[in-house]
C-alpha positions in Angstrom: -26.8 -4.2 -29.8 -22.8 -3.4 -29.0 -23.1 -0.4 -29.9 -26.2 0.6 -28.2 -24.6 -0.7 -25.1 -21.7 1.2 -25.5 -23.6 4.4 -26.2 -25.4 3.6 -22.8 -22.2 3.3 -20.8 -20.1 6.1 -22.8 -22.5 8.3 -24.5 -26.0 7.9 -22.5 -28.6 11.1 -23.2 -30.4 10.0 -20.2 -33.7 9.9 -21.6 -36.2 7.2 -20.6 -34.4 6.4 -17.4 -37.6 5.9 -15.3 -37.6 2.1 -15.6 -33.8 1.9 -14.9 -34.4 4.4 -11.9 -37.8 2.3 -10.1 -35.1 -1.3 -10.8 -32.3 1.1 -8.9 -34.2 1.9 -5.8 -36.8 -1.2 -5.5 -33.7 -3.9 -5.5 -31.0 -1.6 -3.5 -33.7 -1.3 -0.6 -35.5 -4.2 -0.9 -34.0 -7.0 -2.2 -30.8 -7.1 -0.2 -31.6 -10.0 2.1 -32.0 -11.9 -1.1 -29.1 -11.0 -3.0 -26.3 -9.7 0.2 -23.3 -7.9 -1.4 -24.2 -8.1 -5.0 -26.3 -5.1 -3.2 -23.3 -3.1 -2.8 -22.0 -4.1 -6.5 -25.1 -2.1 -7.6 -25.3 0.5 -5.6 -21.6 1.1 -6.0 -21.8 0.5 -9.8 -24.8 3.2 -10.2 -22.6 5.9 -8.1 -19.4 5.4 -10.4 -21.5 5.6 -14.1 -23.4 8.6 -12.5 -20.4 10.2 -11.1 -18.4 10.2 -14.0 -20.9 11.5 -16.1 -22.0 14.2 -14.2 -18.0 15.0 -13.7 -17.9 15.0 -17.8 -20.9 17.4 -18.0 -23.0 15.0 -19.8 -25.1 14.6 -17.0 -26.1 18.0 -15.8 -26.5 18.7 -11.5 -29.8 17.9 -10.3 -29.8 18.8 -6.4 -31.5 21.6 -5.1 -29.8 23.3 -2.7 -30.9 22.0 0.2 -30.2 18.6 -0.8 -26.7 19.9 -1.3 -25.8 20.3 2.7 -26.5 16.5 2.6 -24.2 16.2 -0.1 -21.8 18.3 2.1 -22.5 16.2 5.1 -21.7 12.9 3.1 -18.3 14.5 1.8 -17.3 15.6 5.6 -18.2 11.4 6.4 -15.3 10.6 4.4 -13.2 13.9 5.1 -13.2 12.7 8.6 -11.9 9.1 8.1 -9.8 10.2 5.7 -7.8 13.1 7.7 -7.9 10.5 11.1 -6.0 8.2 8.1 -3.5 10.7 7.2 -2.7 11.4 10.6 -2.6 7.6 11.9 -1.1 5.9 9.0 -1.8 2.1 7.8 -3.2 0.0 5.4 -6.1 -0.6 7.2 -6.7 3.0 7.5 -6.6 4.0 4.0 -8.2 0.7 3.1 -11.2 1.8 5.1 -11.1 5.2 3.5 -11.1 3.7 0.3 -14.4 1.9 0.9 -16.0 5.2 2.1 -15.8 6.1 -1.6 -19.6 5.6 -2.4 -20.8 8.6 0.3 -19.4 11.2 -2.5 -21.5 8.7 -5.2 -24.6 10.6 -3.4 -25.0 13.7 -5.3 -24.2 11.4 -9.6 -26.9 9.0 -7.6 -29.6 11.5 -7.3 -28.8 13.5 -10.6 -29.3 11.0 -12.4 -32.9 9.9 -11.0 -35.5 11.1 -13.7 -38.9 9.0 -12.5 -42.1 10.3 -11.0 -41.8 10.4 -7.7 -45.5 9.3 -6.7 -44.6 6.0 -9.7 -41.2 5.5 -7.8 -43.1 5.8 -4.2 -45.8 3.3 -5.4 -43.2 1.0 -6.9 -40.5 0.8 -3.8 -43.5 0.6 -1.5 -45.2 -2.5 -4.0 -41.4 -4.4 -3.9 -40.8 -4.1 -0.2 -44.3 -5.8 0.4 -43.7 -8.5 -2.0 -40.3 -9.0 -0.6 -41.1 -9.1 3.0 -44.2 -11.8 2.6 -41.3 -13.9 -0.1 -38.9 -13.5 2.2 -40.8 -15.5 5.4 -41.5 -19.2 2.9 -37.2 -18.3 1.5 -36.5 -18.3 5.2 -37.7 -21.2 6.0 -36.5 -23.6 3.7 -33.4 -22.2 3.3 -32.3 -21.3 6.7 -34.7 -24.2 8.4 -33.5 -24.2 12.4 -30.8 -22.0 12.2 -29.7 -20.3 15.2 -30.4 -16.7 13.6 -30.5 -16.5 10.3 -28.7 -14.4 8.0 -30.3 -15.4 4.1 -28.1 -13.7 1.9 -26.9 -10.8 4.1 -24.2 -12.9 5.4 -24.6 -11.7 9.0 -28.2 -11.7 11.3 -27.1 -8.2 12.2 -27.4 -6.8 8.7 -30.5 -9.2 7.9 -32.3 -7.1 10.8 -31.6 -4.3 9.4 -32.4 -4.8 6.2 -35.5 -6.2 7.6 -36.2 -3.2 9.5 -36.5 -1.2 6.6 -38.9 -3.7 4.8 -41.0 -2.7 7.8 -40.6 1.2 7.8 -41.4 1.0 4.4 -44.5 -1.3 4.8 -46.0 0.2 7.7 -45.6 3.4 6.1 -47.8 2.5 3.1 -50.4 0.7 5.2 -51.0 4.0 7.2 -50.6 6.2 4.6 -53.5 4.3 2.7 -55.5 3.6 4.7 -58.0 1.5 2.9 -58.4 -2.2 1.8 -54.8 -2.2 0.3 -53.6 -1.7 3.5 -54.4 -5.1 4.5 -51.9 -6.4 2.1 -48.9 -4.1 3.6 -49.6 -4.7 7.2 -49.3 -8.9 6.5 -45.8 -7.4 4.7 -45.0 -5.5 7.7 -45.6 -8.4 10.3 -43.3 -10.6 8.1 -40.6 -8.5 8.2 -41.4 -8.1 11.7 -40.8 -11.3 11.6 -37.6 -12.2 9.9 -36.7 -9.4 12.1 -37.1 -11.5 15.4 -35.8 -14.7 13.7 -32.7 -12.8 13.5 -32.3 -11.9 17.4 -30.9 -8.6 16.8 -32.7 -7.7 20.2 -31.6 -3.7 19.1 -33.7 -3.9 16.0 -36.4 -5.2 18.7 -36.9 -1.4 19.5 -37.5 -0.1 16.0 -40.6 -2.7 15.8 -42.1 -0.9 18.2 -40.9 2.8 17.6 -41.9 2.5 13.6 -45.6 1.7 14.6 -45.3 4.4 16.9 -44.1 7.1 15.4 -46.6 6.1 12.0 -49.4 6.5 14.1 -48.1 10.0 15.3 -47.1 11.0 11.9 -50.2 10.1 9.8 -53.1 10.3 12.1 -54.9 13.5 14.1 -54.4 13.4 17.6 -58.1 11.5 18.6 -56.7 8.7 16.4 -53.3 9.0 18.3 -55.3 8.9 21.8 -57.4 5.5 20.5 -54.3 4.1 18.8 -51.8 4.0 21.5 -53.4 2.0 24.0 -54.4 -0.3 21.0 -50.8 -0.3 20.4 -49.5 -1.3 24.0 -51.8 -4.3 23.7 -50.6 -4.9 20.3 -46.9 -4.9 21.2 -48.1 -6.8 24.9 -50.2 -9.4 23.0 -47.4 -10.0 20.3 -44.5 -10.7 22.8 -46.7 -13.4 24.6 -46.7 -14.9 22.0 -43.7 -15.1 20.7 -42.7 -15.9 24.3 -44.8 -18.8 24.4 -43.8 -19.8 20.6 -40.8 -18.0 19.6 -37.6 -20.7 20.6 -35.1 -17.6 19.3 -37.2 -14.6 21.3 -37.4 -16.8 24.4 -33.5 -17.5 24.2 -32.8 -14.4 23.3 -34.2 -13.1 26.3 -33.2 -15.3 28.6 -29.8 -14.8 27.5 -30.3 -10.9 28.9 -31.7 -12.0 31.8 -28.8 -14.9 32.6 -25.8 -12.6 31.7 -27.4 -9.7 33.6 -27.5 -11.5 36.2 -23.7 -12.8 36.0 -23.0 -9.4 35.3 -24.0 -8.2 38.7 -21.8 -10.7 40.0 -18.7 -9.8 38.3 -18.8 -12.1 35.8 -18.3 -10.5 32.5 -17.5 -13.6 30.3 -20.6 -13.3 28.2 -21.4 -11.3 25.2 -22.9 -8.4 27.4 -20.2 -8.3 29.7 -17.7 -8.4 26.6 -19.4 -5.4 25.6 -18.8 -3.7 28.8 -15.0 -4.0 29.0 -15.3 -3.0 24.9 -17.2 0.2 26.3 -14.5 0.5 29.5 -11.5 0.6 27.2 -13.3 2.9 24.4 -13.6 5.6 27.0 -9.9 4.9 28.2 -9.1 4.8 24.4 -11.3 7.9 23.8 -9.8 10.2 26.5 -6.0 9.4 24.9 -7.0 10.7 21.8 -10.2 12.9 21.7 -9.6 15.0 18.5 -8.5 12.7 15.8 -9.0 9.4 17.1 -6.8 6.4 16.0 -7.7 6.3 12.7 -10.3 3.9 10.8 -9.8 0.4 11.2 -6.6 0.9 13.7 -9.0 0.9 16.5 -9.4 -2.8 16.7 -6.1 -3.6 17.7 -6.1 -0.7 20.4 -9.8 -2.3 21.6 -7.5 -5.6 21.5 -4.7 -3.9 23.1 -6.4 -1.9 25.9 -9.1 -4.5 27.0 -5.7 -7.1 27.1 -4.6 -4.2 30.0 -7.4 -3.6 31.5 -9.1 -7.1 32.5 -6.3 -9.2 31.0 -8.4 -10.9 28.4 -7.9 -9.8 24.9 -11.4 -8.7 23.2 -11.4 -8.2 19.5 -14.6 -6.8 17.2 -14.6 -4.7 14.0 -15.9 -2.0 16.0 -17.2 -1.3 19.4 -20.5 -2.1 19.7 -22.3 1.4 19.4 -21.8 3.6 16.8 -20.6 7.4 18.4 -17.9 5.1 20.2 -16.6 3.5 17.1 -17.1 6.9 15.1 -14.7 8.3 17.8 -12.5 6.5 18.0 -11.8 5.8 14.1 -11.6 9.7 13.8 -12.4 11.4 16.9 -14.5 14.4 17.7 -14.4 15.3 14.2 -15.8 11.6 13.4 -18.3 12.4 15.4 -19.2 15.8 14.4 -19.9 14.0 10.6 -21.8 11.2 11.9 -24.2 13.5 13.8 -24.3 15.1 10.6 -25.2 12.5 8.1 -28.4 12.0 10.7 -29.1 15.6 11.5 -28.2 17.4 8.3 -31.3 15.5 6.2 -33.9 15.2 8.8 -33.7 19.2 9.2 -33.6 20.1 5.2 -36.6 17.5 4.9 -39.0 18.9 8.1 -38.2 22.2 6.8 -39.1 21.7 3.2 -42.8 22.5 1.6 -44.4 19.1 1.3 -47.1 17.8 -1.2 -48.5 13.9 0.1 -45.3 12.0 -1.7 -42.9 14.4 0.2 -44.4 13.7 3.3 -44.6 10.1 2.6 -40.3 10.7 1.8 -39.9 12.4 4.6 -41.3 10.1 7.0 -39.4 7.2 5.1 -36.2 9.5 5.8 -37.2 9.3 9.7 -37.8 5.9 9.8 -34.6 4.9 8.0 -32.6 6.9 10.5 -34.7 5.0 13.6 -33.7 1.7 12.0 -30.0 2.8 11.7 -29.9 4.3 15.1 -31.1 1.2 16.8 -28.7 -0.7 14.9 -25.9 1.8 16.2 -26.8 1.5 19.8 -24.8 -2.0 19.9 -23.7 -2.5 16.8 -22.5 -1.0 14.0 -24.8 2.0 12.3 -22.1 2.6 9.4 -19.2 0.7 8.0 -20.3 -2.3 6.4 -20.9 -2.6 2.8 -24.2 -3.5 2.6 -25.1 -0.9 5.8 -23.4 2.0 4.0 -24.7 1.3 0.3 -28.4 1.0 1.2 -27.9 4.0 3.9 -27.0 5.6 0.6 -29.5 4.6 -1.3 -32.4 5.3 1.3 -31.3 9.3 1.7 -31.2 9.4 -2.1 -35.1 8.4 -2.5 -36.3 9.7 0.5 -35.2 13.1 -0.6 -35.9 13.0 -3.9 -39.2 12.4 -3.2 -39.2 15.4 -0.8 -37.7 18.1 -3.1 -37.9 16.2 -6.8 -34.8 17.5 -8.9 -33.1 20.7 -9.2 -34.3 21.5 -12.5 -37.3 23.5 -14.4 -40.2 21.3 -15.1 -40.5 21.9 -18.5 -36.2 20.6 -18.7 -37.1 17.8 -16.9 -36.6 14.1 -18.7 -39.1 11.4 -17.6 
C-alpha cells in the first residue's frame, strides 16, 4: 500500500483518473460551505501535484489553444500584482503575491482532467443539488438565529457566493432538462436561493434574479422567453413578499438601505453605506495619485486608512475597497485592471466562439453564470482575493471549459 501511494504522488501514469477527477470538481464547487478553507487546501494541493508533473513531462499538456489565452490571462493576474509588488515593496505585497500562486496551477489543473465530460457534467450538477437541499436542515441547526450566517465559509460574504454558484449550477440543470428531474433541481436551486438570502449579501440578491433570467434566455426559443418573463417578474414579485412578510434578515436588510439612505442624504455617513462612500471618495483620490501601477497588493489598506483619515477625519479600514476594479486598481493600477478585465473577458469570448455539442453549451453557460455570480460579488465586495473566492474561481473556469473544448489531445491518446 506505501508503495502504491508513493507511485501515485511520484510516479503516477495517470490512468483511471475519472473517479479522482468527478471527487476534484464536485467538492471544490460544491462543497465549500461545508468544508470553508480545507476548499482551498484541495484545490491548491491538486494545482501543485499537477504542476509539477506536467513541469517533469510525466504529465503531457492537455489545453487546446484556445484554452491557452486563459491560461495567459491567469499568468498576466499574477504578473500584475506581482510587478505593482516589485515596484511598491513590502511584506504584505509579496505576501499577497505569494497567494496568487494557484492562477498559474490553471493549465497542471486541466491537463490533468481525463473524465467524460457529459459523466463529470452529470456528476457536478447531481452534488450541487444534493448540497444545496443538505445545506438548508445544516443551516439550521448549526447556525440557528444567527445574524447571517457563514457555515463553514467563515464569512456570509463568501457563503453567498458559494451559494450562488449552487444556484447557477442548479438552475442550469433544471432548464437544461427539462423533464420530471427538473423538479428535484429547482427545490435545490430555491435552497440555495435560500441560504443565499440568509446570508444578506444584498449583491448576491441580483444574481438570484439575473441567473433565472439569463437561463430562460439561454435554453429556451424566443415564444418561451415572451411567456417566461412575465412569469418571471411575478415569480421574483411573489417571492420578495414573502420574504418581506417572513424573512426577519431580508426585511432588516432592507430597511437598513432604506435607513442609511436616508442618513446618507443628510450627510450622515456613519453607516456601512456611507463608510463605503468615503472608501469610494479616497479610492478615486488614491487612484488619480497613482494610475499606472497602483500601490501595490495589500499596501492599499493603509493608504484607504490613511486617505479617508484626511479626507473626513475618521480612519476607515477594509481589506479592500468594496468593488472590485477599485481594489484591482489600486493593488496594481491600470495594468491590474487590464488582467482583471481579462480573467472575465478572455474565457467568455474563447467559449461563445467555440463549436459546441449539448455538454459545451451546458459549460459554457456554467462559465457565464459563474462570472455573473463573481461580478455581483465584485460590485461591493471583493470578486478576487480571498482564498476560498480565488480557488473555486479556479476551479469553475477549469470545468466549465473543459467541458467546452475537452482536452488537447487525439481521441484515440486519450486516457479515461
Amino acid at each position: 500500500m506505501i508503495r502504491t501511494f508513493i507511485d501515485f504522488l511520484f510516479r503516477p501514469r495517470f490512468d483511471n483518473y475519472s473517479g479522482l477527477n468527478l471527487a476534484f470538481y464536485c467538492v471544490s464547487l460544491c462543497l465549500g460551505a461545508f468544508i470553508g478553507s480545507a476548499v482551498s487546501v484541495f484545490v491548491i494541493a491538486g494545482s501543485i501535484y499537477a504542476t509539477l508533473h506536467l513541469a517533469t513531462g510525466r504529465l503531457k499538456w492537455a489545453l487546446p489553444r484556445p484554452v491557452e489565452f486563459v491560461f495567459f490571462a491567469f499568468i498576466g493576474l499574477f504578473m500584475a500584482d506581482l510587478v505593482a509588488a516589485l515596484i511598491h515593496p513590502s511584506r504584505v505585497a509579496l505576501q499577497e503575491v505569494f497567494e496568487n500562486l494557484p492562477f498559474l496551477g490553471f493549465a497542471g489543473l486541466y491537463s490533468i482532467t481525463f473524465v467524460d465530460r457529459a459523466r463529470l457534467l452529470a456528476a457536478v450538477e447531481t452534488v450541487a443539488a444534493a448540497a444545496s437541499i443538505l445545506a438548508i436542515p445544516v443551516i439550521l441547526v448549526l447556525s440557528g438565529h444567527q445574524y447571517r450566517p457563514e457555515m463553514a465559509s467563515g464569512n456570509s460574504s463568501v457563503l453567498a457566493v458559494l451559494a450562488g454558484i449552487l444556484y447557477l449550477i442548479t438552475i442550469g440543470a433544471a432548464d437544461r432538462r427539462w423533464n420530471r428531474s427538473s423538479l428535484v433541481f429547482l427545490i435545490a436551486a430555491a435552497c440555495a436561493a435560500y441560504i443565499t438570502v440568509l446570508s444578506g449579501t444584498r449583491a448576491m440578491w441580483l444574481a438570484l434574479i439575473l441567473i433565472p433570467i439569463y437561463s430562460l434566455l439561454f435554453h429556451h426559443p424566443w415564444k418561451r422567453i415572451l411567456i417566461g418573463l412575465p412569469i418571471l417578474v411575478m415569480l421574483f414579485a411573489g417571492l420578495t413578499g414573502l420574504l418581506s412578510a417572513y424573512s426577519e434578515i431580508f426585511e432588516m436588510r432592507i430597511g437598513q438601505v432604506v435607513s442609511e439612505s436616508r442618513s446618507i442624504m443628510t450627510g450622515d455617513l456613519s453607516g456601512p453605506m456611507g463608510q463605503r462612500i468615503r472608501i469610494y471618495q479616497a479610492g478615486y483620490e488614491l487612484m488619480l495619485e497613482k494610475p499606472v501601477f497602483g500601490y501595490g497588493p495589500g499596501n492599499e489598506r493603509q493608504e484607504i486608512a490613511q486617505k479617508t483619515l484626511e479626507l473626513s477625519g475618521v480612519s476607515i479600514s477594509y481589506s479592500h475597497a468594496h468593488n472590485a476594479a477599485l481594489t484591482a486598481m489600486l493593488r496594481s493600477g491600470l495594468l491590474g485592471v487590464m488582467a482583471l478585465a481579462a480573467v472575465v473577458l478572455v474565457p467568455l469570448v474563447v467559449a461563445y466562439r467555440a463549436r459546441k455539442d449539448e455538454v459545451g453549451a451546458a459549460g459554457f453557460f456554467l462559465l457565464s453564470g459563474l462570472m455573473i455570480v463573481y461580478l455581483c460579488s465584485g460590485l461591493v465586495g471583493l470578486m478576487l482575493g480571498h482564498d476560498i473566492h480565488d480557488s473555486v474561481f479556479i476551479a469553475g473556469v477549469c470545468f466549465s471549459l473543459y467541458l467546452v473544448f475537452d482536452r488537447a489531445e487525439a481521441p484515440e491518446s486519450r486516457q479515461t
